[in-house]
N, CA, C and O of each residue as an XYZ file, in Angstrom:
600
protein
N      -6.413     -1.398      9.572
C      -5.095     -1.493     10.182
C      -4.491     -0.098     10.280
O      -4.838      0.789      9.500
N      -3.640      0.084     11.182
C      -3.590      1.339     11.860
C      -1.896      1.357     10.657
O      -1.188      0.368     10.469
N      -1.640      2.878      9.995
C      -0.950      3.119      9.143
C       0.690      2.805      9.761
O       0.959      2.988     10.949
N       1.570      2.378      8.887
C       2.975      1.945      9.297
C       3.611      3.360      8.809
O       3.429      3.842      7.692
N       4.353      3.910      9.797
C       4.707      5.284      9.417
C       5.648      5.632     10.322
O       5.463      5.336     11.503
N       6.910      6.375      9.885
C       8.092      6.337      9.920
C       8.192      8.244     11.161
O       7.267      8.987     11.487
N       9.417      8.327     11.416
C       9.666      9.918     11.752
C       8.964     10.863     10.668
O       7.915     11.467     10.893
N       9.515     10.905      9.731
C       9.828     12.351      8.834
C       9.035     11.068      7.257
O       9.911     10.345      6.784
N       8.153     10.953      6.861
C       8.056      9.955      5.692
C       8.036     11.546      4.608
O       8.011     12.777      4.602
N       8.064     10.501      3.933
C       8.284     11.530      2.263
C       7.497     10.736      1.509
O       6.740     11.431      0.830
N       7.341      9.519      1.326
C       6.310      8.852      0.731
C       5.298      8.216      1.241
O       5.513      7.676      2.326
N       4.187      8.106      0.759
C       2.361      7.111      1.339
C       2.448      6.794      0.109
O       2.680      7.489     -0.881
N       2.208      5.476      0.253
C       2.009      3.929     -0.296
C       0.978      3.467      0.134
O       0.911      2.969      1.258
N      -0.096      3.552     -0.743
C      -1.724      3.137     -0.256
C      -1.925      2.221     -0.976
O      -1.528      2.227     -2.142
N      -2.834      0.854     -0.246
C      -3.190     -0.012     -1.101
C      -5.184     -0.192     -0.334
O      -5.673      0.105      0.755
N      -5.695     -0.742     -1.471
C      -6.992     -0.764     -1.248
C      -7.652     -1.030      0.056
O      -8.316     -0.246      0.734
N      -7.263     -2.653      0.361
C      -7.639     -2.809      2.007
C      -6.508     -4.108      2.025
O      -5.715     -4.494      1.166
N      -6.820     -4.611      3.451
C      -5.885     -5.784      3.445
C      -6.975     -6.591      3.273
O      -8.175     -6.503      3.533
N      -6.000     -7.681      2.595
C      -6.061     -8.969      2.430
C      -6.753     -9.793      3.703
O      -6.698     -9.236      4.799
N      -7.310    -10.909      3.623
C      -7.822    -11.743      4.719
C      -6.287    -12.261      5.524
O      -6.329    -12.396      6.747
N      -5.294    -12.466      4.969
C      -4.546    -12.938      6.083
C      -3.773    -12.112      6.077
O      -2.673    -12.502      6.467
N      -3.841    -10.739      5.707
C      -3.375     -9.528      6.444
C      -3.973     -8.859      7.902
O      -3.368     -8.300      8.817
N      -5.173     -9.109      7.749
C      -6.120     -8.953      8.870
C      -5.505     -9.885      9.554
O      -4.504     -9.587     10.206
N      -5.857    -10.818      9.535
C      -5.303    -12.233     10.386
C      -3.961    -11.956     11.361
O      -3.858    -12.042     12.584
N      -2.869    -11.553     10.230
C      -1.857    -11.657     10.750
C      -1.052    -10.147     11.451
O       0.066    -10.072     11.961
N      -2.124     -9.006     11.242
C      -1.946     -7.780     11.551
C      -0.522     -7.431     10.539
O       0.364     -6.837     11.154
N      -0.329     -7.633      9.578
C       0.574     -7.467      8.680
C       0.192     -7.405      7.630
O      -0.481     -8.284      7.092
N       0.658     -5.999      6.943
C       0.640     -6.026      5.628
C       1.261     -6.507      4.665
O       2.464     -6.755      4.584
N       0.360     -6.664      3.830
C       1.148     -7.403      2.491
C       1.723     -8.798      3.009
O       2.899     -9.160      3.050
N       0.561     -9.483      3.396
C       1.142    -10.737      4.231
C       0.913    -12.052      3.377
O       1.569    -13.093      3.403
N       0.040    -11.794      2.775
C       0.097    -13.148      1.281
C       1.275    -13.545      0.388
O       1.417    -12.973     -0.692
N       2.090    -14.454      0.768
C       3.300    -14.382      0.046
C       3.346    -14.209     -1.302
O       4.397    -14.007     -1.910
N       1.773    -14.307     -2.039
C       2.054    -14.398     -3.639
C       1.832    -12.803     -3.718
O       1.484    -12.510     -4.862
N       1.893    -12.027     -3.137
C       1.760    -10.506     -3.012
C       3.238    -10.096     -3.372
O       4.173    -10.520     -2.693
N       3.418     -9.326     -4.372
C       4.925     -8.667     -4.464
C       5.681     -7.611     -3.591
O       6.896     -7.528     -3.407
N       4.586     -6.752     -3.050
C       4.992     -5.930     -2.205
C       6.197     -5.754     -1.722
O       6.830     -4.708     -1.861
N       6.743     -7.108     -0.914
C       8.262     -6.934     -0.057
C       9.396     -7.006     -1.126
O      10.506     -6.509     -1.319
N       8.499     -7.925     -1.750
C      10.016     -8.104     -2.880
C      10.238     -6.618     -3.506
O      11.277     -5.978     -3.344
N       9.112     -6.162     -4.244
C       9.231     -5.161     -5.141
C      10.147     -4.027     -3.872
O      11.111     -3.566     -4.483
N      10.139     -3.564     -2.623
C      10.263     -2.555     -2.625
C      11.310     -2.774     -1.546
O      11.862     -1.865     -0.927
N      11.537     -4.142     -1.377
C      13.063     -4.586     -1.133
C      14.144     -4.553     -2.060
O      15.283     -4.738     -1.631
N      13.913     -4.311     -3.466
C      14.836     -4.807     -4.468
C      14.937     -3.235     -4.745
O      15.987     -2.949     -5.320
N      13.835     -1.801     -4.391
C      14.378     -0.871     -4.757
C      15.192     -0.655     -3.522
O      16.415     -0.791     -3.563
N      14.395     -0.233     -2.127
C      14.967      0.073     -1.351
C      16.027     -0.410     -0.510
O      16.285      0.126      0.568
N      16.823     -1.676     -1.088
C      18.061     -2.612     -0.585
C      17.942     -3.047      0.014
O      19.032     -3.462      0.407
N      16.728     -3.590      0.917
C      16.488     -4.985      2.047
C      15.808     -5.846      1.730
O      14.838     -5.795      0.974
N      16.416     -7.090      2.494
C      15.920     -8.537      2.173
C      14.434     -8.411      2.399
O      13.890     -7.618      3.168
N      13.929     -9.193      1.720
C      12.536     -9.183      1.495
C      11.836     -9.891      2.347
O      10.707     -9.572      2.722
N      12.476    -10.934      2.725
C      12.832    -12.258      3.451
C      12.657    -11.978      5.020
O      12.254    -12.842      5.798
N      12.986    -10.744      5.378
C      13.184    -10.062      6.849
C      11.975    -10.518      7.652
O      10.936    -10.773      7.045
N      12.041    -10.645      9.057
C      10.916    -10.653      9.962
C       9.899     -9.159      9.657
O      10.475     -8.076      9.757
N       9.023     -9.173      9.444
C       7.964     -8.317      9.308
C       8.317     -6.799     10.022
O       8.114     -5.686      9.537
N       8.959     -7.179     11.440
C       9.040     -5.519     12.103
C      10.734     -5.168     11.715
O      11.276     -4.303     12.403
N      11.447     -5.762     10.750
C      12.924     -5.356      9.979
C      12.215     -5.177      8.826
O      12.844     -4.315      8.213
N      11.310     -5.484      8.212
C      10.510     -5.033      6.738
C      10.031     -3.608      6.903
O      10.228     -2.594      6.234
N       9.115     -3.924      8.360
C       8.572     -2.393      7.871
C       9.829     -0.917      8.500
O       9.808      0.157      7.898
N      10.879     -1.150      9.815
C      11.537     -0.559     10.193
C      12.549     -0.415      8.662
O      13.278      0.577      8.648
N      12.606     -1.230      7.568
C      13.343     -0.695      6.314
C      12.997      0.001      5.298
O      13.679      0.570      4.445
N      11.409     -0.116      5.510
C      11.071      0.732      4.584
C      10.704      2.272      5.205
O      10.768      3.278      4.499
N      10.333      2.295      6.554
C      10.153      3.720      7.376
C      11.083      4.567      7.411
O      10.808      5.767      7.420
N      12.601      4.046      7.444
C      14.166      4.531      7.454
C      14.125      5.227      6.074
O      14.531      6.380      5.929
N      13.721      4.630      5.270
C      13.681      4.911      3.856
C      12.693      6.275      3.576
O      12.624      6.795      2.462
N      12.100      6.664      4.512
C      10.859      7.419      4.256
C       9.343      7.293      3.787
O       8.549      8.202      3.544
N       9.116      5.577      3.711
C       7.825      5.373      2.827
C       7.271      5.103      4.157
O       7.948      4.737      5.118
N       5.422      5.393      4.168
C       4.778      4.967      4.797
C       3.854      4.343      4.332
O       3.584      4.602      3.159
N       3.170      3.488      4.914
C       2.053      2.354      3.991
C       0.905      2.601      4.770
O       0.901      3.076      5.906
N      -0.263      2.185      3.967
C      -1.846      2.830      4.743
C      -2.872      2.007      3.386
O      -2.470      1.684      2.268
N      -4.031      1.865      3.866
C      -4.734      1.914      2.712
C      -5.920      3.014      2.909
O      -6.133      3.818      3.816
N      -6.696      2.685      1.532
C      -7.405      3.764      1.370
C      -8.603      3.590      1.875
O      -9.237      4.625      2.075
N      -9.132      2.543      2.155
C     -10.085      2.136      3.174
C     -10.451      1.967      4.184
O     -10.278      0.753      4.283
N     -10.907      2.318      5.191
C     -10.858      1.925      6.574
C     -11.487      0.689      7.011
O     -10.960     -0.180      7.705
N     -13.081      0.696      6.369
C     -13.439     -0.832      6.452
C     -14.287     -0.988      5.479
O     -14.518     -0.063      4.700
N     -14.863     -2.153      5.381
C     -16.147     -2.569      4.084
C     -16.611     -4.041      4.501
O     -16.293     -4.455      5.616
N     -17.217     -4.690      3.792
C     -17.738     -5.578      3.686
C     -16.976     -6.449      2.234
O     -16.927     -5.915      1.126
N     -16.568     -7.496      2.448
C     -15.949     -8.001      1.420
C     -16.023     -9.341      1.172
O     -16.372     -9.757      2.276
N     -15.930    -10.289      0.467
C     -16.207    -12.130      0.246
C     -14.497    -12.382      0.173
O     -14.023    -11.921     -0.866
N     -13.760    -12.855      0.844
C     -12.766    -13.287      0.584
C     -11.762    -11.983      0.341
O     -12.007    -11.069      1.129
N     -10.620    -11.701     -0.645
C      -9.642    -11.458     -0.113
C      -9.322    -10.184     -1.314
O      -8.627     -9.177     -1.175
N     -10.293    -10.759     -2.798
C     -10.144     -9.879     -4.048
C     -10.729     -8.395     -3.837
O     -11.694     -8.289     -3.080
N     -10.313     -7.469     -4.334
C     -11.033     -6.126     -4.429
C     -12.151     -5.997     -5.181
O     -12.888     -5.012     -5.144
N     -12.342     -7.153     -6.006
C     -13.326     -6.876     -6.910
C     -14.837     -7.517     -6.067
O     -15.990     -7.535     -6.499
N     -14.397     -7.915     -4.980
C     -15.159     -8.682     -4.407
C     -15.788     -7.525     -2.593
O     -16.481     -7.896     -1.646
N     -15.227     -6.385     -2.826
C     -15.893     -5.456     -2.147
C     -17.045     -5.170     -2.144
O     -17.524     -5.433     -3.248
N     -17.753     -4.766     -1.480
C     -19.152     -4.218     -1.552
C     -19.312     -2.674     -1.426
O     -19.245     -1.996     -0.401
N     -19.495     -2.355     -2.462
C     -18.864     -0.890     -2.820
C     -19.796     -0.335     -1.631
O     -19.316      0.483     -0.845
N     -20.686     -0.629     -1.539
C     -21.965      0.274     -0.317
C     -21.405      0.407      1.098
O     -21.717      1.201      1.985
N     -20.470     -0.605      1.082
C     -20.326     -0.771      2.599
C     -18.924      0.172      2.805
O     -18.399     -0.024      3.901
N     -18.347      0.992      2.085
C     -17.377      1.448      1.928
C     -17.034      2.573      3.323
O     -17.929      3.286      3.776
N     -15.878      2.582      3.781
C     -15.779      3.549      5.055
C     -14.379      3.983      4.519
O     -13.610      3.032      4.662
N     -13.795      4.993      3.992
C     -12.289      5.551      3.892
C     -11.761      6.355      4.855
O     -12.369      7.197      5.517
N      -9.951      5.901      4.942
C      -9.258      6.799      5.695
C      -9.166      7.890      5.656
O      -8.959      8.251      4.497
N      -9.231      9.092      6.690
C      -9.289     10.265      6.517
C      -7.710     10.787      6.229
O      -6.919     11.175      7.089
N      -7.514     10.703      5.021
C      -6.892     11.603      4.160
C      -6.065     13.160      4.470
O      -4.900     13.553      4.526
N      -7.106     13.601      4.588
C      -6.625     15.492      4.888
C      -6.181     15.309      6.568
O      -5.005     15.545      6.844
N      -6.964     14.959      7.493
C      -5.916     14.385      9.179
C      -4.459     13.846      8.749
O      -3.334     14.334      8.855
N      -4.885     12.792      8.290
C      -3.145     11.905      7.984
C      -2.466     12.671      7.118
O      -1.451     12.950      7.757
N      -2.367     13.265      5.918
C      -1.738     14.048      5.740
C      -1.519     15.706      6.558
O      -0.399     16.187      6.729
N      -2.531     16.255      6.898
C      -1.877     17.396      7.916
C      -1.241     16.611      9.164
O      -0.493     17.376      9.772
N      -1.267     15.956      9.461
C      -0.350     15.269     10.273
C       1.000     14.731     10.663
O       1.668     14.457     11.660
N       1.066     14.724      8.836
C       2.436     14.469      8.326
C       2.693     15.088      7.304
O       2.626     14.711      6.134
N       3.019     16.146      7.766
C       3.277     17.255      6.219
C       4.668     16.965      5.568
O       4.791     17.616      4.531
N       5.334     16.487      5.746
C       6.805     15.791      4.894
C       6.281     14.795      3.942
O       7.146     14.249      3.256
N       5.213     14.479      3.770
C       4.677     13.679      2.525
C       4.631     14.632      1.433
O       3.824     15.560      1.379
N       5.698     14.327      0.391
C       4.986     15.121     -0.539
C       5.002     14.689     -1.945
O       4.971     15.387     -2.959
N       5.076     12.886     -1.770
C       4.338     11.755     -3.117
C       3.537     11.144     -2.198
O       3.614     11.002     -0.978
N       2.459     10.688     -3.345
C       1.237      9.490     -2.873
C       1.156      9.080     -4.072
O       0.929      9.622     -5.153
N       1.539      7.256     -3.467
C       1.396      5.886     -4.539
C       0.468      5.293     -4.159
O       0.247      5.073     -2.968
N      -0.410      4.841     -5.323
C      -1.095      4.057     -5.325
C      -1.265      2.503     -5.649
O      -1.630      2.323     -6.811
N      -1.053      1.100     -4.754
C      -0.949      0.345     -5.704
C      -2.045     -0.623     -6.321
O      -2.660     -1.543     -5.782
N      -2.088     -0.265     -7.268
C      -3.029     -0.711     -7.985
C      -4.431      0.309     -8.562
O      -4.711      1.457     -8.218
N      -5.025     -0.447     -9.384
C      -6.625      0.283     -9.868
C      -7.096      0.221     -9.444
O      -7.400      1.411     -9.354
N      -8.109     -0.551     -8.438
C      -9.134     -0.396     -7.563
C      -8.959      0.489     -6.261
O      -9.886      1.079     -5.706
N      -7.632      0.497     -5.852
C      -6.798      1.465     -4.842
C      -7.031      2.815     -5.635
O      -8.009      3.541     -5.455
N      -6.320      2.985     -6.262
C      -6.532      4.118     -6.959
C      -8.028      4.973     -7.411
O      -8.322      6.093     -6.992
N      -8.824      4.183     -8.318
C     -10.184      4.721     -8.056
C     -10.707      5.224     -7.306
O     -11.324      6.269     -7.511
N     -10.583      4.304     -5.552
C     -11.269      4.444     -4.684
C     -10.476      5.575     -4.130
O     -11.175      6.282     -3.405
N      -9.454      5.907     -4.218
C      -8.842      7.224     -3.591
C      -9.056      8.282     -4.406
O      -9.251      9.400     -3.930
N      -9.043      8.045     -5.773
C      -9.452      9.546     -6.281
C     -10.770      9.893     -6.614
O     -11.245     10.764     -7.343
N     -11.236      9.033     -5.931
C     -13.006      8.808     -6.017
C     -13.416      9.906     -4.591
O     -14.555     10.369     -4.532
N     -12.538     10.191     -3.669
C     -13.148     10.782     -2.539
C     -11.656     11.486     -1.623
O     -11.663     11.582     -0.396
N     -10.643     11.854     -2.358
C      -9.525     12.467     -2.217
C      -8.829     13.364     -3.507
O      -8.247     12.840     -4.457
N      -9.011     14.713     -3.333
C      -8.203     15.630     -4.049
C      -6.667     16.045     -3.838
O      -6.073     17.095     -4.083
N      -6.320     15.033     -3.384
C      -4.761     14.939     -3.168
C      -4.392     13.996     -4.516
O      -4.973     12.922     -4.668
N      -3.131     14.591     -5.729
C      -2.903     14.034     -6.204
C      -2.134     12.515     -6.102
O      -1.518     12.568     -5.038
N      -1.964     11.576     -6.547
C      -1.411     10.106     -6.423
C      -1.346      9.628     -7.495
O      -2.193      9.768     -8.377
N       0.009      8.784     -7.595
C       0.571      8.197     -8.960
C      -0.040      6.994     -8.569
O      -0.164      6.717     -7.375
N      -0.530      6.075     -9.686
C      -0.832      4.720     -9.641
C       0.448      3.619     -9.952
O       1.559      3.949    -10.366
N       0.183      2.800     -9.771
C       1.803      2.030     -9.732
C       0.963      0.328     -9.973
O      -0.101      0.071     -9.410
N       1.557     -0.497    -10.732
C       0.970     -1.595    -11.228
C       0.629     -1.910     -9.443
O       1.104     -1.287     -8.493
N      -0.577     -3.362     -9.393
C      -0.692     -3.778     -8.301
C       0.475     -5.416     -8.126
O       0.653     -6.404     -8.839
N       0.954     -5.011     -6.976
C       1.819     -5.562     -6.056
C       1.319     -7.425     -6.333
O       2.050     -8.413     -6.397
N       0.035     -7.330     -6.428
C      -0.564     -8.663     -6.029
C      -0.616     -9.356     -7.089
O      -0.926     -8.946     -8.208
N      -0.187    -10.892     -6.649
C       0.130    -12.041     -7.919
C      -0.931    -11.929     -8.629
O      -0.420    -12.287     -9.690
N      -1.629    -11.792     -8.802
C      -3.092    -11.670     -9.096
C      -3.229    -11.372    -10.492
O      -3.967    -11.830    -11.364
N      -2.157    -10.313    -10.490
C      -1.812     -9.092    -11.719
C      -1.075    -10.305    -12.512
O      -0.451    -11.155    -11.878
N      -1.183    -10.347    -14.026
C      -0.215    -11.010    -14.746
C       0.430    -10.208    -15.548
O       0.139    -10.078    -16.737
N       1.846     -9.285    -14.662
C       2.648     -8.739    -15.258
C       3.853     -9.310    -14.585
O       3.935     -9.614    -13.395
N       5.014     -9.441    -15.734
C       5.979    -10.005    -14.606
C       6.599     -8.895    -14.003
O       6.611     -7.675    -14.170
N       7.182     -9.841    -13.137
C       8.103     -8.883    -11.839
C       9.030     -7.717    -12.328
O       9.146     -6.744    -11.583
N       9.729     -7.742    -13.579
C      10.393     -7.104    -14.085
C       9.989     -6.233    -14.225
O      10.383     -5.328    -13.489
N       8.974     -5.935    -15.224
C       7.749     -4.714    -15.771
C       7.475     -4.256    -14.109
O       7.727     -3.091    -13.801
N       7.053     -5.027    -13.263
C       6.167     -4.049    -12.130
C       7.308     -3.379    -11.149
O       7.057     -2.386    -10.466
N       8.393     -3.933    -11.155
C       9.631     -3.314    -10.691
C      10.465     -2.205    -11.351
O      11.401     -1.657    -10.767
N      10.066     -1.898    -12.625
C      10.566     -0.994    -13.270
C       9.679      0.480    -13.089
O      10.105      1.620    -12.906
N       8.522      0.062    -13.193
C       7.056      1.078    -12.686
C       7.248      1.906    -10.914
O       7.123      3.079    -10.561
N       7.660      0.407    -10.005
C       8.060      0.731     -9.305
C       8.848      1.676     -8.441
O       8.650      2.316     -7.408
N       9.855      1.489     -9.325
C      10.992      1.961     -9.291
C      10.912      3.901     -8.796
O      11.676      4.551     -8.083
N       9.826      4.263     -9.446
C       9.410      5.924     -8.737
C       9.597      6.127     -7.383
O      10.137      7.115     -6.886
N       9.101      5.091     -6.744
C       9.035      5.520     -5.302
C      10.402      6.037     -4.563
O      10.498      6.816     -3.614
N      11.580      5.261     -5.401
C      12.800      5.565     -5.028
C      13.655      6.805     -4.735
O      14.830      6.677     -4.389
């Protein structure tokens, strides 16, 4: 999926790959048990709730841009753990950032996101709990972690 990205961003927000009904729906973070909107509606002050192109036009205003760190792979369903590490293809990194030189944080959400970016990117990036219900931390804890991007 082609990166959601604002005028002037100050932040990249990378997550591993999308989800099966992110693909589907050409939207990120489109699994409702995914925290994503909530978490970064509750920092950045918009309803979470919003039609998808008021989600991402609130978080671009804000300066964050979203991308993952993958371009494509081979995968069973929807988990990261369920990648096929061989089949791995990543976003080019050093383009998208010389491209957008007003970036100057990179979040990661989650561990397998993270690995895989500092596995084949020397650009530093904070890791940030993962977004996805998946994780059994509550909302509180992953909103407080969160809370950096702000």
């Amino acid at each position: 999926m082609a990166p959601v990205i604002g005028v002037t961003p100050r932040v990249l927000i990378l997550g591993s790959f999308p989800s099966e009904k992110s693909l589907d729906t050409g939207q990120y973070y489109a699994n409702v048990r995914n925290q994503f909107w909530r978490l970064t509606g509750a920092i950045l002050g918009f309803d979470a709730d919003l039609p998808y192109p008021q989600r991402t036009a609130a978080i671009t205003e804000h300066g964050v841009a979203l991308w993952d760190v993958v371009h494509s792979c081979r995968r069973a369903g929807s988990l990261d753990s369920k990648i096929d590490r061989k089949s791995l293809v990543f976003n080019d990194f050093d383009v998208f950032l010389g491209s957008n030189p007003t970036i100057d944080r990179v979040y990661v959400n989650g561990l397998t996101a993270f690995e895989l970016f500092t596995r084949q990117s020397a650009v530093a990036a904070t890791r940030l709990p993962s977004s996805s219900g998946a994780l059994t931390m509550s909302f509180d804890d992953k909103l407080a972690a969160w809370r950096t991007i702000a």
